[in-house]
N, C-alpha and C positions, 0 to 999 in steps of 0.2 A: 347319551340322550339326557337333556335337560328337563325335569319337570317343573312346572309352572303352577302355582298356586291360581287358583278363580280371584281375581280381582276386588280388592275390599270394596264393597259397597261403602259409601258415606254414612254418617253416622246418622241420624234422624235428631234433631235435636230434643229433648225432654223439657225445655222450661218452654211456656207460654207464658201471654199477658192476658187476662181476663179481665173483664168489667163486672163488678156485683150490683144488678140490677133486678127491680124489683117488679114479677111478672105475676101472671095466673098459671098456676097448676094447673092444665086441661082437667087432669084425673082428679081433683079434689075441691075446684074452682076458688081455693084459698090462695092469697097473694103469696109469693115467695121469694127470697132472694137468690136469684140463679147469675153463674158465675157463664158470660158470654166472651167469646175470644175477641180482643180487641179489632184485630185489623183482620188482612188478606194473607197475612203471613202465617198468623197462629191460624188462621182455618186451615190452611196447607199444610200442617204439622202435621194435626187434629187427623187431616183423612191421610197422610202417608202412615201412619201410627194405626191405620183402620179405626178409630175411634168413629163410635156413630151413636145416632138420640138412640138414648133409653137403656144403654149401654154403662155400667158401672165401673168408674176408674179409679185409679190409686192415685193418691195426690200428692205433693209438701205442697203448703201456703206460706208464700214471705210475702212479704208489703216491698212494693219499689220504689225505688230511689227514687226523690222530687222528680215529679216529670220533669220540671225545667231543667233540674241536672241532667236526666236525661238525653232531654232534650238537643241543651249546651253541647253534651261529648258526641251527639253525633252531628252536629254543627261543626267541632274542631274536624272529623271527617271529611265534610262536606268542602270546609274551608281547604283542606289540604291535596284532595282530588279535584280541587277548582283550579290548584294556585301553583301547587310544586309539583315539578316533574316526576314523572317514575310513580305516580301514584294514580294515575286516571284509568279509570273504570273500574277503579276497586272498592267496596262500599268502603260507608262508614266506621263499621266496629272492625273489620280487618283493617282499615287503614291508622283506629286509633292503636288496636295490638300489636301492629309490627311499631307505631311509636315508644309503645310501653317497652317492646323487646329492646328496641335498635337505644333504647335512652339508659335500660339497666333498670329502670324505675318501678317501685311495686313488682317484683319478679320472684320467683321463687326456684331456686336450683337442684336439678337433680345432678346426682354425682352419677354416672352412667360407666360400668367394664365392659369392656368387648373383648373379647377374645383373640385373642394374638396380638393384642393392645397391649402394649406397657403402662400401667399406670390407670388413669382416670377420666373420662370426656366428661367435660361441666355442661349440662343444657338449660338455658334457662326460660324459665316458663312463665308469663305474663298473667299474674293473679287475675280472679274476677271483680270488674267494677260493681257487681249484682249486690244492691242493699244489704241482701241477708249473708254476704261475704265480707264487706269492705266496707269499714265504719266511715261515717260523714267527713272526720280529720283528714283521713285516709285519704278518702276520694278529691278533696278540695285540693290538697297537696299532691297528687296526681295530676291533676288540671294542671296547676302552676309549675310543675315538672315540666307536661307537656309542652306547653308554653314556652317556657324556659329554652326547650331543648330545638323549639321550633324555631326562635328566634333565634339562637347559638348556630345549629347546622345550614337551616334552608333559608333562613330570613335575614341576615346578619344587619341586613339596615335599619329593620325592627327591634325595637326595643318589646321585651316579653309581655310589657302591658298594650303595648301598640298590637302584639299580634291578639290576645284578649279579645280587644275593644273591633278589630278585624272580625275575628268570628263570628260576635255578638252581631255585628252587621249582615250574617249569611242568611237567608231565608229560611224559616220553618220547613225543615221536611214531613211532610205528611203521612211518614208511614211511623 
């Protein structure tokens, strides 16, 4: 008889994006700068976390990355669940991390034993583009990686500044 572990629940993610904007304290009617969750996403964090007003939380604060870079890497997304095969209906930021895996690019490798394994399994793990991880060089040279590697595997008629200036062309996603 086989037993079976209860199935892992998904992880709840911990970062949000907040806007610092500046309100009335109901309770001291003094202006204050209070941190609001950007979109529909971080409020969904917020309440799978139970998080609720009036409620005191633990935080880090980093500053992110230019929106428009932002913005850009989930364009390169957007651009590659439009255009190449084997990628649709997978967002943005899963669609740029299996780029980062599948290119070697920005990675970082565990050396992995297994038991009755001879030797070593290499797994390699695709860094965070998150401001307060991966310095501005870093991330610019990531792009142009991507690029690079978009144009090499899936685009070969493109030249890596042609797939670039393609992106640039994709519509602003709203979230």
């Amino acid at each position: 008889m086989s037993e079976h572990s209860p199935a892992k629940q998904k992880r709840i993610p911990s970062r949000i994006y907040v806007d610092i904007r500046k309100m009335i304290d109901p309770a001291t009617g003094e202006e204050v700068g209070c941190l609001v969750p950007v979109g529909q996403t971080d409020r969904a964090i917020l309440r799978r976390k139970k998080c609720r007003v009036g409620m005191r939380i633990r935080t880090t604060v980093s500053r992110e990355r230019d929106y428009g870079q932002h913005k850009y890497v989930h364009k390169i997304g957007q651009f590659v669940e439009a255009n190449i095969e084997g990628f649709e209906g997978k967002d943005a930021h899963t669609i740029v991390k299996a780029l980062q895996l599948e290119g070697g690019f920005f990675c970082d490798q565990e050396r992995l034993q297994i038991e009755g394994f001879e030797g070593y399994l290499i797994r390699k793990v695709p860094r965070s583009m998150a401001f307060d991880e991966m310095e501005e060089t870093e991330f610019q040279s990531l792009v142009k990686q991507v690029c690079n590697h978009l144009a090499e595997k899936y685009l070969p008629t493109l030249s890596p500044e042609q797939v670039a200036e393609a992106i640039e062309l994709m519509p602003v996603d709203p979230t």
